[in-house]
C-alpha positions as CSV (number, residue, x, y, z in Angstrom):
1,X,-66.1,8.6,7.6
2,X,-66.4,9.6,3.9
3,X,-63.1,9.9,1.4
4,X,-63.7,13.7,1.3
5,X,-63.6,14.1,5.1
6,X,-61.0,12.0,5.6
7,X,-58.4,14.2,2.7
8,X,-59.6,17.2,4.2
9,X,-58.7,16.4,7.8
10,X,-55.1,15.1,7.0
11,X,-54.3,17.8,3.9
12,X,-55.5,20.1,6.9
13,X,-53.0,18.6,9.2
14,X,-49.9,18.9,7.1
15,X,-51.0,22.4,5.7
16,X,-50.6,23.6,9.4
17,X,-47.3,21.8,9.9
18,X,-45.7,22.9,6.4
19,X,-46.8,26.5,7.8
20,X,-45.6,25.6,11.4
21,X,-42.5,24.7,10.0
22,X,-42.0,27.7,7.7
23,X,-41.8,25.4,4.4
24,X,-45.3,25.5,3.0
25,X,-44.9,25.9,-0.6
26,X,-42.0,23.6,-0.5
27,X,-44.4,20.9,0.7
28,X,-46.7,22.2,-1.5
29,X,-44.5,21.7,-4.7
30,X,-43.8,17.8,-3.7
31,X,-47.2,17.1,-2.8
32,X,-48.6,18.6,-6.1
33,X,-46.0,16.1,-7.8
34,X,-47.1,13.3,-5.9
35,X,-50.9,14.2,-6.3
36,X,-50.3,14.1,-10.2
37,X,-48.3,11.2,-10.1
38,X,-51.0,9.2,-8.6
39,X,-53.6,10.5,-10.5
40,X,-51.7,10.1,-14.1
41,X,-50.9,6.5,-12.9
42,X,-53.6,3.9,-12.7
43,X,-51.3,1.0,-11.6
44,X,-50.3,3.4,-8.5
45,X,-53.4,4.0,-7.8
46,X,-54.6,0.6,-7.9
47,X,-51.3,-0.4,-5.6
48,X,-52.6,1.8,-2.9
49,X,-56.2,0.8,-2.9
50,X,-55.6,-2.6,-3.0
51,X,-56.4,-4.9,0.0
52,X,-53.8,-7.5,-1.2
53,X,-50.6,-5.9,-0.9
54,X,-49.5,-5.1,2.5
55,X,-48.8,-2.0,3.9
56,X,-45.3,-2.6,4.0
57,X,-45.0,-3.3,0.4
58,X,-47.1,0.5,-0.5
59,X,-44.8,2.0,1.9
60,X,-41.4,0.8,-0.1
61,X,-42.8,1.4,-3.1
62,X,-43.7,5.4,-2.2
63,X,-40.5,5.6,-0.6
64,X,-38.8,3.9,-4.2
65,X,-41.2,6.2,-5.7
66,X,-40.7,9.7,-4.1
67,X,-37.6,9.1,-1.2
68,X,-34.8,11.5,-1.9
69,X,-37.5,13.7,-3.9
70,X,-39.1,15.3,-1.0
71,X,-37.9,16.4,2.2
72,X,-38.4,14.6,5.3
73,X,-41.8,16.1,6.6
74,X,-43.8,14.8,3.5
75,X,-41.4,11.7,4.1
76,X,-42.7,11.3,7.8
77,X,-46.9,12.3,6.4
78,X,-46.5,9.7,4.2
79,X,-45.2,7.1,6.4
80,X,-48.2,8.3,9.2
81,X,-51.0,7.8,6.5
82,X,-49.5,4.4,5.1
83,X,-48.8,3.8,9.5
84,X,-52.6,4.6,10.0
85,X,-53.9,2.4,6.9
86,X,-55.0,5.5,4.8
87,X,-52.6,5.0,1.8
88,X,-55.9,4.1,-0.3
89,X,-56.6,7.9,0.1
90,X,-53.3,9.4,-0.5
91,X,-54.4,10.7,-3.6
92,X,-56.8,12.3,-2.8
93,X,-54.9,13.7,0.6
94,X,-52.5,15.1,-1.4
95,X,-55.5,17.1,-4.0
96,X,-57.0,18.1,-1.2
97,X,-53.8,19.7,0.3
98,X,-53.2,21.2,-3.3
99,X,-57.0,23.0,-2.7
100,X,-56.6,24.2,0.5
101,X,-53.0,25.6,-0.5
102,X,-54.5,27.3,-3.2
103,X,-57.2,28.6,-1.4
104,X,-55.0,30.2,1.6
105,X,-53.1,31.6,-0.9
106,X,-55.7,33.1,-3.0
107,X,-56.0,31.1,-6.1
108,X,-58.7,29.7,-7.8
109,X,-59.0,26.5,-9.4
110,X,-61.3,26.2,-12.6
111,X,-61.6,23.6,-15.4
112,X,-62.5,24.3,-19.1
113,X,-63.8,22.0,-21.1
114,X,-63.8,22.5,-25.2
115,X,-64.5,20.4,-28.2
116,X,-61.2,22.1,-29.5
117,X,-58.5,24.3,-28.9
118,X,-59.1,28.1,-27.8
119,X,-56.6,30.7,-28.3
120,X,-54.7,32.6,-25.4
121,X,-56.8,35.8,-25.3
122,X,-60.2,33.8,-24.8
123,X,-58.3,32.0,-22.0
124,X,-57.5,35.4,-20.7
125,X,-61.1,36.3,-20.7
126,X,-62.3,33.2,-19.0
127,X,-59.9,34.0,-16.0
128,X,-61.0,37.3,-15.9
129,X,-64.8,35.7,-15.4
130,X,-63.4,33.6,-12.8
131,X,-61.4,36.7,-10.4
132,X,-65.0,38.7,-11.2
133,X,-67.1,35.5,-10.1
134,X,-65.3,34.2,-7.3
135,X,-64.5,35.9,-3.6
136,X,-61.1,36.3,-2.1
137,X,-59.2,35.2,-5.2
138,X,-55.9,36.8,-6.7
139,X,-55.2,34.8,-9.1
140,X,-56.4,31.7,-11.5
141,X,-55.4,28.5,-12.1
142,X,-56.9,27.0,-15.3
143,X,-56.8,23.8,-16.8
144,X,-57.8,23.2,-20.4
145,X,-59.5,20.0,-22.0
146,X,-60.9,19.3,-24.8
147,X,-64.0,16.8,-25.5
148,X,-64.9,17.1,-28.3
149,X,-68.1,14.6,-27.5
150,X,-69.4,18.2,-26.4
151,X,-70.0,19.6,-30.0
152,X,-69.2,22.8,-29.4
153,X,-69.4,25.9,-26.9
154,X,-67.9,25.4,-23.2
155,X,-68.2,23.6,-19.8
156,X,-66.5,26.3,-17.2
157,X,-66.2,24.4,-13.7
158,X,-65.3,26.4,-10.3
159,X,-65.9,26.8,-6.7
160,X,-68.6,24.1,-7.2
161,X,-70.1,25.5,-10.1
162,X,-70.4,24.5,-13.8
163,X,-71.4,26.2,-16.6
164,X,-72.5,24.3,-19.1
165,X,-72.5,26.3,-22.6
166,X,-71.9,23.3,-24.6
167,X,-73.8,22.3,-27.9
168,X,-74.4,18.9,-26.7
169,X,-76.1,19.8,-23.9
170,X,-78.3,22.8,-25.5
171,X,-79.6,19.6,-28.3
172,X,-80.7,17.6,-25.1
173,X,-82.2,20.0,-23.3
174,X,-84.3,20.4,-26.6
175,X,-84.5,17.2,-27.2
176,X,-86.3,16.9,-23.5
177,X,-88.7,19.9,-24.1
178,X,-89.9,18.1,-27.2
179,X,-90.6,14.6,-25.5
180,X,-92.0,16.2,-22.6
181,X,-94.3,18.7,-24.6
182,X,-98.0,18.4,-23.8
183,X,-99.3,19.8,-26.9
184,X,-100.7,17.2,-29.3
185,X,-100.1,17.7,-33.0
């Protein structure tokens, strides 16, 4: 079973129980903070994945990690996916559960790149083309970064979409029309 299937299917099961249980965006708030923990921490990430350390030793160090930080149903998930030997995925379990959160509760998701900083009314704008360009959304949840590898212009990524407005990739695409011209000089 792929990664994506396997986050989906257990972010799935404890978005039902934190709803079940009346404590959703509790659950949701200590998931997101384990979700960017692992993912701002390469060591952690490397801890989980790794097929030398036992599972006992990945289940301490999330419990030194996050016990006492989050109540006792992400306590017992996380003891069930490091019980079931899916602690490699917990990362992504946990930005999976952060999607489908979002997505039941009508935010979008979208990523901008820039080659610099952009002020707060373009940022406005952008969110505005995401609520006008995406169904069923209330609200918009954008992350910023700048590359400035891309020149200039933008990369806007959501609900599986990129657009790619960038500099960088307008000189390739004419740098590819020029090598694959027919025309002889």
């Amino acid at each position: 079973m792929s990664a994506g299937r396997i986050a989906s299917r257990y972010a799935k099961s404890l978005l039902d129980l934190a709803i079940e249980q009346n404590k959703l965006d509790e659950v949701y708030e200590q998931v997101s903070g384990i979700s960017r923990s692992i993912a701002g921490s390469g060591e952690l990430d490397n801890l989980l994945k790794s097929p030398i350390v036992s599972s006992d030793k990945k289940l301490a160090c999330l419990n030194k990690l996050f016990g006492g930080k989050v109540n006792n149903l992400v306590q017992k998930f996380i003891e069930i996916i490091v019980g079931k030997r899916r602690e490699a995925y917990l990362g992504e379990i946990a930005s999976s559960f952060v999607s489908q959160y979002n997505a039941k509760k009508g935010v979008g998701e979208a990523v901008l790149i820039t080659a610099s900083e952009v002020s707060d009314q373009l940022l406005q704008k952008i969110k505005g083309f995401v609520m006008a360009n995406a169904a069923g959304i209330n609200t918009v949840q954008l992350t910023t970064q700048i590359d400035p590898s891309i020149l200039g212009g933008f990369i806007l990524q959501f609900n599986d979409k990129q657009y790619d407005s960038s500099i960088a990739s307008k000189l390739k695409n004419i740098s590819k029309n020029f090598s694959d011209n027919k025309h002889k000089k």
